[in-house]
C-alpha positions in Angstrom: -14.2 19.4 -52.9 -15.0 16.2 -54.9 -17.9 15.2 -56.2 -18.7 11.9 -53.6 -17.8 14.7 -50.7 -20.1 17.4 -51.7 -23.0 14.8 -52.4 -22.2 13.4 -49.2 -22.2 16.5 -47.3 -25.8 17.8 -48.9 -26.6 14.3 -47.7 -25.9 14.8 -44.0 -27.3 18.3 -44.1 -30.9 17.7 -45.5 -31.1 14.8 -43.6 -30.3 15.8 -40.6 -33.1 17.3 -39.4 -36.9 16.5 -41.7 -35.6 13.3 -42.4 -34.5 11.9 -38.5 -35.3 8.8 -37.5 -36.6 10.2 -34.6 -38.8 12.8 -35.9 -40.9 10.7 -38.4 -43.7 8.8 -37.1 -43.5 5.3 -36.3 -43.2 3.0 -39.7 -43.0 5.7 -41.8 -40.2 5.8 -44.4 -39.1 9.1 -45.1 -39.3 10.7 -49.0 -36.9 12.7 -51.2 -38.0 13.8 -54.1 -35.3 15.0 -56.6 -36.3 17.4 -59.0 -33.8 17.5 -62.1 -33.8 19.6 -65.4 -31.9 17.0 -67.4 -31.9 13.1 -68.0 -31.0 10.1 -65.6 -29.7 8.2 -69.6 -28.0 11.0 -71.3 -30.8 10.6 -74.1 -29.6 7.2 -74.7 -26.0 8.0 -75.1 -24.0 7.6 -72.0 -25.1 8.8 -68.9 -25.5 12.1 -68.7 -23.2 14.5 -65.9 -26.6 14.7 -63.5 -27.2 11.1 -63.4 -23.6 10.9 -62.2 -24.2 13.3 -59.5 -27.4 11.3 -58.8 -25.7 7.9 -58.5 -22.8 9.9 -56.3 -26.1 11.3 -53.8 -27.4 7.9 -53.7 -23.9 6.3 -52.9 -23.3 9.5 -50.4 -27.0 8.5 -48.7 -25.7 5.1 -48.3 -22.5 5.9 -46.4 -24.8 7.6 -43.7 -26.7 4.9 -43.4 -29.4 5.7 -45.7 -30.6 2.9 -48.0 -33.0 3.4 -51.1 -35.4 0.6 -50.9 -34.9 0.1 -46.8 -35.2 3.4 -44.4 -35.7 5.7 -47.2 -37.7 6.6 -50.6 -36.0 8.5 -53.6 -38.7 9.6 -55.8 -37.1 11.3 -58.9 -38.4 13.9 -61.8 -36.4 14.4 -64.4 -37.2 16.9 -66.7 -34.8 16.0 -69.9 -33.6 19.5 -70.7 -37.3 20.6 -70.9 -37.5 23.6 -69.1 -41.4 23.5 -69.2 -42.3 20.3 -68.2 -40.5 21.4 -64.2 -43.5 23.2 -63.0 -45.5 20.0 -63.3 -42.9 17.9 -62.2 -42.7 19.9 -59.0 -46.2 20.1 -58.2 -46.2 16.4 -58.1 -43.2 15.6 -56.0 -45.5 18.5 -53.4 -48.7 15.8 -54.1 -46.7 13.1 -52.9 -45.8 14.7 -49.9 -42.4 13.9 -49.9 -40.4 15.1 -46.5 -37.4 17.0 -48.3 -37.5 18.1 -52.2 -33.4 17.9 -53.5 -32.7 20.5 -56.5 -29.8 20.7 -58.7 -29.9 24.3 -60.9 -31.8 27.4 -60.8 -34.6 26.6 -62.9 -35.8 23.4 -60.9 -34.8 25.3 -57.7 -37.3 28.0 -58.7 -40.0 25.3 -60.1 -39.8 23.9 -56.4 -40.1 27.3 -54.8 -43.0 28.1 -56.6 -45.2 24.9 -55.6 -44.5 25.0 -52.4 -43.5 27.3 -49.2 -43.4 24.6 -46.4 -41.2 21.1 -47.6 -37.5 21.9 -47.8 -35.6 22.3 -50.3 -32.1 21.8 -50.7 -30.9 23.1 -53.6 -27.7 22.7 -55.5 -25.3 24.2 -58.0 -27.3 27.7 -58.0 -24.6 30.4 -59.7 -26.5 33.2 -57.4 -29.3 32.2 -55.2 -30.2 35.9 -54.1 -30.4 37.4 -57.4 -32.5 34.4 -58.7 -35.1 35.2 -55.7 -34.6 32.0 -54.4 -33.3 33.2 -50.8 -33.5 36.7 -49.3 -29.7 36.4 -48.2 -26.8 34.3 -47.7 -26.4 34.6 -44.0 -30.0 34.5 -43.6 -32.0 32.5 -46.6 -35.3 32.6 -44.6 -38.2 30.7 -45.9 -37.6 26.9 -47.0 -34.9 26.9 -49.2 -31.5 26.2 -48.4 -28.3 24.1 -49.9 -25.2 25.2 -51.8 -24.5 27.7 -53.7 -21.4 28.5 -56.0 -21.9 32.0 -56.3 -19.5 32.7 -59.5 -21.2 34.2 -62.5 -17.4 35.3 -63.4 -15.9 32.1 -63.5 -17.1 31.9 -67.4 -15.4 34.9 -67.4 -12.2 33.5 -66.3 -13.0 30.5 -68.6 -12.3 33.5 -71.4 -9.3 34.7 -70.0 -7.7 31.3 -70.1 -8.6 30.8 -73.6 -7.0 33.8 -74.3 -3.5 32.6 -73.1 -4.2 29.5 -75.0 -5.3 30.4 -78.2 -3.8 34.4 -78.4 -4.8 35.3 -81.9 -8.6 34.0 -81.1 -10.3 37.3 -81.4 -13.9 36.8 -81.3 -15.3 34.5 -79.2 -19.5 33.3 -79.3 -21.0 32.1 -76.3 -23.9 29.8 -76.2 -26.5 29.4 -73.5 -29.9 29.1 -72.7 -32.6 32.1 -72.1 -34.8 30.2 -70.2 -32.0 28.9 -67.5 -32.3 32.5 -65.1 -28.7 30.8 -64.1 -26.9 31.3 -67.2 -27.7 35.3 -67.9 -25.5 36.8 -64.9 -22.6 34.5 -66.3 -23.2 36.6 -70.0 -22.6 39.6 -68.6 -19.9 39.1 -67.1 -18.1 37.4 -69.8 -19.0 40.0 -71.9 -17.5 42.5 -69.6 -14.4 40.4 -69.9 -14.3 40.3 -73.4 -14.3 43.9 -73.6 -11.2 44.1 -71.2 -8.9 41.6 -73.1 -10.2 43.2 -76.4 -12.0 39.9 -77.9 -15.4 40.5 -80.3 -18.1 38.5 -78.2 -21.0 37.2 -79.6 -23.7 36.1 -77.6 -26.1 33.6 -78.6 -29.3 32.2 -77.1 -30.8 29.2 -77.7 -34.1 27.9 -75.7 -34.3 24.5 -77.3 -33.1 22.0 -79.7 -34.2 24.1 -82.6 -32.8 27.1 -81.9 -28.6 25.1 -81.9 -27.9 24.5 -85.4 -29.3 28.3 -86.2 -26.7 29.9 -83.2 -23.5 27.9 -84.4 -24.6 28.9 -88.5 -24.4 32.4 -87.0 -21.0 32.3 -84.8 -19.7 30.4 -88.6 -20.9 33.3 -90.3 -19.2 35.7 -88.0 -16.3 33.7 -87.8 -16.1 33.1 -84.4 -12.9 31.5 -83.2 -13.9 29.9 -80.4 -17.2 29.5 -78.3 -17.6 28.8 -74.9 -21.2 26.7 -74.0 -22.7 27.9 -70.7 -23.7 24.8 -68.5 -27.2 24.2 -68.9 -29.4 21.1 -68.9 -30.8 21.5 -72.4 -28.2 22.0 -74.1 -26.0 19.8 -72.5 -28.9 17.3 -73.5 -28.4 18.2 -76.7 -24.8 18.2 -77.1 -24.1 17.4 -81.0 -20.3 18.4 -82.6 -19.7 21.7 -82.7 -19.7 23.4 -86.4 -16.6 23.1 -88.6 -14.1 25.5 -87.5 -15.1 26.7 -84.0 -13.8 25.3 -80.7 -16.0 24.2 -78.5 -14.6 25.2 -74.9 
């Protein structure tokens, strides 16, 4: 599924029912409030992957007859790849009252969860909701968070495995990702368990924020690392910089 479809599909599903023309009192103009870890500007380069996926919800919104500015009210947090400023942001989507509260990762899913139990939320790109407490269960989520959910902390590992048949002689591989993203350790272990199979030296190393990068790719130079795979994650994706000399970023 495309980008525009998915978007457009989370759309129709959290609109469907809180945000019905019929169910919302007369002259009222319903309120999503989008709660993102990372940056609508791409920190002044170009714009970052979430503001894409933002300007493909809006442009899915407005194919179901949805306009920003006419029937309906986007209010967006964005917390620009800092992890701790989403508990805050959260609470004050909750203060405005907004009728649905749209997520995208497990961090600002959790953030949402915490500050409230009664506005939906819809959350997307969650590696594994159950294990990150969000829902109880896939066939039954209970409580008021519901969405998509790509359930695949092995596809980094299968990320390995093709890097493998790419570059054969690589034989120790780093992988970089973010401690504070509950998202991103699953997808470690896994790719560690991978690496073990297809005999490659793994390296894992953590970094919770800007100052922590430069120190992890010294250390995979240090240990030679061929190659090192980057775990998607809002901070660091804010704070992508070229990668040290000699290592591949994958």
């Amino acid at each position: 599924m495309n980008r525009r479809a998915f978007l457009s599909a989370l759309a129709g599903s959290l609109l469907a029912a809180p945000l019905a023309a019929e169910a919302q009192p007369a002259g009222k103009v319903p309120r999503i409030g989008v709660l993102s870890p990372g940056s609508p500007s791409g920190a002044g380069r170009n714009p970052s992957d979430l503001a894409v996926l933002f300007a493909a919800f809006r442009e899915g919104l407005r194919e179901l007859g949805y306009v920003e500015g006419q029937n309906i009210k986007i209010e967006s947090r964005w917390a620009e790849g800092n992890y701790d400023r989403l508990p805050g942001l959260a609470a004050d989507l909750v203060r405005l009252k907004v009728d649905v509260i749209v997520t995208y990762g497990t961090p600002a899913s959790q953030a949402a969860k915490r500050a409230t139990g009664t506005i939906p939320i819809v959350m997307a790109a969650i590696i594994d909701p159950v294990a990150s407490g969000l829902v109880t269960s896939i066939a039954r989520p209970g409580g008021n968070v519901t969405g998509q959910s790509m359930m695949s902390p092995d596809l980094v590992a299968k990320q390995l495995e093709i890097l493998k048949e790419v570059v054969p002689k690589v034989s120790r591989v780093a992988v970089l990702w973010n401690p504070a993203n509950a998202g991103n350790a699953p997808q470690v272990r896994h790719t560690q368990d991978a690496a073990g199979a297809l005999g490659v030296r793994f390296q894992s190393l953590g970094a919770r924020g800007p100052s922590e990068i430069d120190s992890a790719f010294a250390a995979m130079t240090n240990e030679q690392a061929g190659a090192v795979i980057v775990l998607v994650d809002a901070m660091l994706q804010e704070n992508r910089t070229p990668p040290a000399g000699g290592v591949r970023a994958e």
